[in-house]
MARBA-3410 file (N, C-alpha, C, O; in Angstrom, 1 decimal):
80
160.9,121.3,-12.8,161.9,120.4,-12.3,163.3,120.9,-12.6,163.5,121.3,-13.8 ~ 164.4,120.9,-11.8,166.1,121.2,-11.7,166.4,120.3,-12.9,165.5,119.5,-13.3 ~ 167.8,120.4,-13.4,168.1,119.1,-13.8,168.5,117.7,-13.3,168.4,116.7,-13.9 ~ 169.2,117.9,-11.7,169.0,117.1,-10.7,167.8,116.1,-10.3,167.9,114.9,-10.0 ~ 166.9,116.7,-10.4,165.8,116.6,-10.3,165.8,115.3,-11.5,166.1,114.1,-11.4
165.1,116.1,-12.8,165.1,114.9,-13.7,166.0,114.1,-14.0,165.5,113.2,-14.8 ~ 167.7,113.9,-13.8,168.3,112.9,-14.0,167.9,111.8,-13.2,167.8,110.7,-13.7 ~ 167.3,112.1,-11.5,166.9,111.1,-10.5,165.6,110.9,-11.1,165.3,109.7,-11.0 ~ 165.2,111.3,-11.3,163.7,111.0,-12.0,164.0,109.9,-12.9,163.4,108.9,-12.9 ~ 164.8,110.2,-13.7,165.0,109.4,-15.1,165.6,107.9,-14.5,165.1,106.8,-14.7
166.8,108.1,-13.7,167.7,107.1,-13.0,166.5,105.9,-12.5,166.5,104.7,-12.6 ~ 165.7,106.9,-11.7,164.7,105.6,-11.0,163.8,105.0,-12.1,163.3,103.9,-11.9 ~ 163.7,105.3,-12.8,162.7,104.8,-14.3,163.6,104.0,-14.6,163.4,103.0,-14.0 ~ 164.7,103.8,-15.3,165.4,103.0,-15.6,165.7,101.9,-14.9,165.7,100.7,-15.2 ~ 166.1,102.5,-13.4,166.1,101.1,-12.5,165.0,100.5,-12.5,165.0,99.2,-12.6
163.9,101.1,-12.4,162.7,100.1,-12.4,162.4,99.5,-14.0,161.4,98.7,-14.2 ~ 163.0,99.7,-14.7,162.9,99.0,-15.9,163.7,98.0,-16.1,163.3,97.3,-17.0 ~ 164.9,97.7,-15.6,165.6,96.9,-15.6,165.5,96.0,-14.3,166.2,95.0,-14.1 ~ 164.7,96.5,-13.6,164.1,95.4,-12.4,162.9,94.6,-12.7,162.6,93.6,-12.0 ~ 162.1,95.3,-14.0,161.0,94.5,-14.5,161.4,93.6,-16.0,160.7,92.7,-16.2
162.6,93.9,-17.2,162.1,93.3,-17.6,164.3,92.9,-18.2,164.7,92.5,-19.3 ~ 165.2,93.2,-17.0,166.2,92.5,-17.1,166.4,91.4,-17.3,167.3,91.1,-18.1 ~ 165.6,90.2,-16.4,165.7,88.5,-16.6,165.0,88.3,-17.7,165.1,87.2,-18.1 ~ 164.2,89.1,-18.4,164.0,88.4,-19.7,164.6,88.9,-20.9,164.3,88.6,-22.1 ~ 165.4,89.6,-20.5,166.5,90.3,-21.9,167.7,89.7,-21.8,168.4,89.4,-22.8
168.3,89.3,-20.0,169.4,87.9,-20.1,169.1,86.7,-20.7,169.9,85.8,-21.1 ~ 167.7,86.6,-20.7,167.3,84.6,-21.1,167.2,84.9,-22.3,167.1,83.9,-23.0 ~ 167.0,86.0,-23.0,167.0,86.7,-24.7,168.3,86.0,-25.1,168.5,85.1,-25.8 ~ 169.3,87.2,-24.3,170.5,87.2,-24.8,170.9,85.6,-25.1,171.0,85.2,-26.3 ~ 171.0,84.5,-23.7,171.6,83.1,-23.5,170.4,82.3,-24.8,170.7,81.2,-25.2
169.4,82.9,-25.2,168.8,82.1,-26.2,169.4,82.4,-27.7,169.3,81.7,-28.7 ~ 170.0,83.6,-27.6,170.7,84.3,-28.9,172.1,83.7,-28.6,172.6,83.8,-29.7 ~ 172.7,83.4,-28.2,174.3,82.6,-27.8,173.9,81.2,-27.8,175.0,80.5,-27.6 ~ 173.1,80.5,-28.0,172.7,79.4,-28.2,172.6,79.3,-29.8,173.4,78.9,-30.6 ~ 171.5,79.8,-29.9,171.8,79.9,-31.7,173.0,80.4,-32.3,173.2,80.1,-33.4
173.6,81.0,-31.8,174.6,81.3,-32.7,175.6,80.1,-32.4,176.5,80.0,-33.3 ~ 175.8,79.2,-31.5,176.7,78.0,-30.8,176.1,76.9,-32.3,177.0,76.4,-33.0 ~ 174.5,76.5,-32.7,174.1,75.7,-33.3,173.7,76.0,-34.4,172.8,75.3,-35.0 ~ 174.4,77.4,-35.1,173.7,77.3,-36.3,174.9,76.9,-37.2,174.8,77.2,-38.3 ~ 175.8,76.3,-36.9,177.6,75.6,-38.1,176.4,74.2,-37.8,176.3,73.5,-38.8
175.7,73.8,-36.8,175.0,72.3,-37.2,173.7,72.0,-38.1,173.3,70.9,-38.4 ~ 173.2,73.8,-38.4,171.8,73.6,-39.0,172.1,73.4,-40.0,173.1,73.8,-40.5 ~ 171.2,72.5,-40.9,171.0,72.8,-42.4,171.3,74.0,-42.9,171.2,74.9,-42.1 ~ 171.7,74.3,-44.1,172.0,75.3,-44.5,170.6,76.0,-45.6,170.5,77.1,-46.1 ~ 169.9,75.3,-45.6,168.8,75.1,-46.3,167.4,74.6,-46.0,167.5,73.5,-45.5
166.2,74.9,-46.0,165.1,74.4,-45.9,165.2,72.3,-46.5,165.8,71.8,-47.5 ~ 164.6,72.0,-45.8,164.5,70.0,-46.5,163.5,69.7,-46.3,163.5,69.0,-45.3 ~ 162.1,69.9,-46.7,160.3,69.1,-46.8,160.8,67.7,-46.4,160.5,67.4,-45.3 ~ 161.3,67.1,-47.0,161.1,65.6,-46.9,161.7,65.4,-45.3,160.9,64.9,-44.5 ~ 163.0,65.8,-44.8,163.4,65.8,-43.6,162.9,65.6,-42.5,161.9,66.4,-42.5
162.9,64.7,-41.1,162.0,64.7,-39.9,161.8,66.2,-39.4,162.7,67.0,-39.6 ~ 160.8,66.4,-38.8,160.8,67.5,-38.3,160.6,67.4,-36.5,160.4,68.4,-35.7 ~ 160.6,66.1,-36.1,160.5,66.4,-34.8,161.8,65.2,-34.1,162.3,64.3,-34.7 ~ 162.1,65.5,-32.6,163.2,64.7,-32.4,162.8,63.1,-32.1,161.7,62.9,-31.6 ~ 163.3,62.2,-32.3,164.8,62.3,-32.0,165.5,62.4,-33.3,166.7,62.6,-33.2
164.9,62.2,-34.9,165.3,61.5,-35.6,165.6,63.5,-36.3,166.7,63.4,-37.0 ~ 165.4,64.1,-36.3,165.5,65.4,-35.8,166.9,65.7,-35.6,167.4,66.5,-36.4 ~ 167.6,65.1,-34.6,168.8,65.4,-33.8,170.0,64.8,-34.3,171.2,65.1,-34.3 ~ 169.1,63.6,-34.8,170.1,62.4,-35.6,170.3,63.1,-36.8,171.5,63.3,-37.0 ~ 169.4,63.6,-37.8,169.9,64.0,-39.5,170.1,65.1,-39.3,170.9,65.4,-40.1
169.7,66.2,-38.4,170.9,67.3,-39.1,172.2,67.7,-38.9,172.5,68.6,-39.7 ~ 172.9,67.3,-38.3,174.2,67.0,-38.3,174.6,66.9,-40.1,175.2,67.7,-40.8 ~ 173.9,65.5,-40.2,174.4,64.9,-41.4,174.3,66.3,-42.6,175.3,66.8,-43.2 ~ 173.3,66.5,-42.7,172.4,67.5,-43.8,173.0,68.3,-44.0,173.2,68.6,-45.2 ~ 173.8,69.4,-42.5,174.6,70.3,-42.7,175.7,69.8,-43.4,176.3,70.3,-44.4
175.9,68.9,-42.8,177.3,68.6,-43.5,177.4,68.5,-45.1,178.4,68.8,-45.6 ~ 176.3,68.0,-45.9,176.0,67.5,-47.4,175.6,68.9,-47.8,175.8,69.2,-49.0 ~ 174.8,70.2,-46.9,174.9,71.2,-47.9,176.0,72.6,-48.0,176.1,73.7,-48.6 ~ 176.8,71.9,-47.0,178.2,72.8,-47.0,178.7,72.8,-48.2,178.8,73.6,-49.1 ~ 179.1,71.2,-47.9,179.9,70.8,-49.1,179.2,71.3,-50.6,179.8,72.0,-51.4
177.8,70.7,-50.8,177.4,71.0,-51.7,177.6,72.8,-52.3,178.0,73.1,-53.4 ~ 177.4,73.5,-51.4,177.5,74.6,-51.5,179.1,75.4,-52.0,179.1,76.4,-52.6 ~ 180.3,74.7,-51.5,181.7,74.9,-51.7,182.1,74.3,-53.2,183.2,74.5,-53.7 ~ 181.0,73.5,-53.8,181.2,72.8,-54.8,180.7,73.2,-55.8,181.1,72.9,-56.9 ~ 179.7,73.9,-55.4,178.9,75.3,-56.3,179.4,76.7,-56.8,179.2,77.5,-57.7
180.0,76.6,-55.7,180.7,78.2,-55.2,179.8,79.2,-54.7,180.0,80.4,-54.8 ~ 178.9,78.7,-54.2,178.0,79.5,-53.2,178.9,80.1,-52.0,179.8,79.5,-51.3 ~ 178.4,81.5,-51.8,178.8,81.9,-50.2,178.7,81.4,-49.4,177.6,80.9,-49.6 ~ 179.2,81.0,-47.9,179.4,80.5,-47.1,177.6,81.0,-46.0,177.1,82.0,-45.7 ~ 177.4,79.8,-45.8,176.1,80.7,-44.3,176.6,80.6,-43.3,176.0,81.0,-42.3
END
């Protein structure tokens, strides 16, 4: 094979790779820009006792984050 040859060779491999598995490396990405939008609302910490399913879920962590920020600024722990 030329080098012509295998750059088209190579070129169509890639297009067809990004024709198979593009929409699920964009819905990757928009799920990785999501978490990074909601992790200033996660706990900053694991909580056992805590709900673990919604709605009651949606209602306390808000709060939680907020009590182990503080808690943490008052410690002098690093920031998460």
């Amino acid at each position: 094979m030329d080098p012509v040859e295998l750059l088209e060779h190579d070129h169509r491999l890639v297009e067809q790779l990004f024709r198979n598995y593009g929409p699920a490396l964009a819905a990757r990405g928009r799920q990785l820009e999501a978490a990074e939008k909601a992790a200033p609302a996660a706990p900053a910490r694991p909580h056992p006792a805590a709900p673990d399913r919604p709605p009651l879920l949606t209602v306390a962590a808000p709060f939680v984050s907020v009590f182990d920020r503080a808690r943490d600024r008052q410690q002098g722990r690093p920031a998460t």
